[in-house]
C-alpha positions in Angstrom: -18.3 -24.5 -2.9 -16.5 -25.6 0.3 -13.7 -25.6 -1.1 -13.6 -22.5 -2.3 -14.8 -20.9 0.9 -12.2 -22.5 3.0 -9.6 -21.0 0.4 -11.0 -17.6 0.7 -11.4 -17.7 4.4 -7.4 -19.4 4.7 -6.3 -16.3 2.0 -8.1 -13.7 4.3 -6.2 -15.3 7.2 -3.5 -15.0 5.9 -3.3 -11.5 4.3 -4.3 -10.2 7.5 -1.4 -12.2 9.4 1.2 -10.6 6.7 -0.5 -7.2 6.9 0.3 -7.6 11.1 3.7 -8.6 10.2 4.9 -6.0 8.0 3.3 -3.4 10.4 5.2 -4.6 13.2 8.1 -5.0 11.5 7.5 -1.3 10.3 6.9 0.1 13.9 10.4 -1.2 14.9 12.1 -0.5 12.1 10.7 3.4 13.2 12.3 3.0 16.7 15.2 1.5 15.2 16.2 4.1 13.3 15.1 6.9 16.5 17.4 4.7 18.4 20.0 5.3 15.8 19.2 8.7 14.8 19.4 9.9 18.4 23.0 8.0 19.5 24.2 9.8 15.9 22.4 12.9 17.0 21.1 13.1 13.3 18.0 15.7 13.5 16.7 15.3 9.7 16.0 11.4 10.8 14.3 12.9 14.1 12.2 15.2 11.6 11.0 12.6 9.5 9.9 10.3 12.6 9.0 11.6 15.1 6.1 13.5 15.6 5.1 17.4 16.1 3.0 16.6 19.1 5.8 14.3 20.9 6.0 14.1 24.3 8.9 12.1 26.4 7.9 11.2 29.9 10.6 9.6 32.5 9.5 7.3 34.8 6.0 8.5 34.0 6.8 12.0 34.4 6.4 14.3 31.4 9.8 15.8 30.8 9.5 17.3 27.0 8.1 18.1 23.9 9.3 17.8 19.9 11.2 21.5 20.6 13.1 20.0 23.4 14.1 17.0 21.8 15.7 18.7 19.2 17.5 21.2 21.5 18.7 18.0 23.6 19.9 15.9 20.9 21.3 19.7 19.6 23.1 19.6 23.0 24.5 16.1 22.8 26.1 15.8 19.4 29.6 14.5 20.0 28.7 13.1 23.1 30.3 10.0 22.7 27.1 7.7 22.1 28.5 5.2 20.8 25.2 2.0 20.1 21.8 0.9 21.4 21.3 -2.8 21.8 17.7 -3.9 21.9 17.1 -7.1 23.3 13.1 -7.8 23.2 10.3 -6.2 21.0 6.4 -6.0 22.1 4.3 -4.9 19.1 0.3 -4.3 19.5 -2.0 -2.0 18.0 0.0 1.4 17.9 2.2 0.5 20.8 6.2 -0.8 20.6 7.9 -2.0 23.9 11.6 -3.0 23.6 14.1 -3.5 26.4 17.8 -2.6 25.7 20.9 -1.8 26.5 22.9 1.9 25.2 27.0 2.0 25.4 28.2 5.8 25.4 32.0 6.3 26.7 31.8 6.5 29.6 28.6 4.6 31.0 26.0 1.9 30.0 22.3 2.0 30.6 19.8 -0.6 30.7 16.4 0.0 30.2 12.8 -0.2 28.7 10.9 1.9 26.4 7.3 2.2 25.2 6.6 4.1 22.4 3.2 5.4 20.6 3.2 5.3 17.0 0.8 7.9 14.8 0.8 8.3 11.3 4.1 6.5 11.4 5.9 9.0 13.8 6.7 8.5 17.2 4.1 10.2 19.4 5.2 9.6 22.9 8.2 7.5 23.9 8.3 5.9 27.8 11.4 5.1 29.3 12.5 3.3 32.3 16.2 2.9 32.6 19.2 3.1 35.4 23.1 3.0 35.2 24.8 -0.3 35.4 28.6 -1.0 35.8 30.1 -3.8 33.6 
């Protein structure tokens, strides 16, 4: 009997610990491909992750909604984005946190973002970032 309960109790363990794993790896894999999606200014990726109630606040100042997303990335196709590096990844609960690093032609930001993840959409994104010289 205590055998068996201690190999139920270490297969509940660990199903939860791959469940965790594959959620996080999920969640990134969603910014990931925003990240990319954006720089590419590809709007049928945006559609399918980001979400109808987004909101994008700068510095903790709301600055848009899903509509203005679009119009902006709308705005910026061909603007010479050329990648996104991220460097570190925070995942917990519903919440991703990377910092990173985005080369466009002519400038290079450094930053970090927080995003809120609903039904597997991006709900809010946070950014902190500045200009740096190379």
């Amino acid at each position: 009997m205590k055998k068996t309960s201690c190999i139920l109790i270490l297969s509940c363990f660990m199903l939860l610990t791959l469940n965790a794993q594959s959620k996080r790896e999920k969640y990134i894999d969603i910014v990931n491909r925003y990240a990319t999606a954006y720089m590419d200014a590809d709007l049928k990726t945006i559609s399918e992750i980001v979400h109808e109630d987004y909101k994008y606040y700068f510095f903790g100042t709301y600055e848009m909604g899903y509509d203005d997303l679009l119009n902006r990335i709308k705005e910026k196709k061909g603007e010479g984005g050329k990648k996104v590096e991220a460097h570190d990844w925070v995942v917990e609960g519903d919440k991703v946190a990377s910092t990173w690093t985005a080369y466009f032609t002519d400038a290079t930001f450094k930053g970090m973002k927080l995003y809120i993840i609903k039904d597997d959409k991006i709900l809010e994104e946070w950014a902190y970032y500045k200009m740096v010289t190379d």
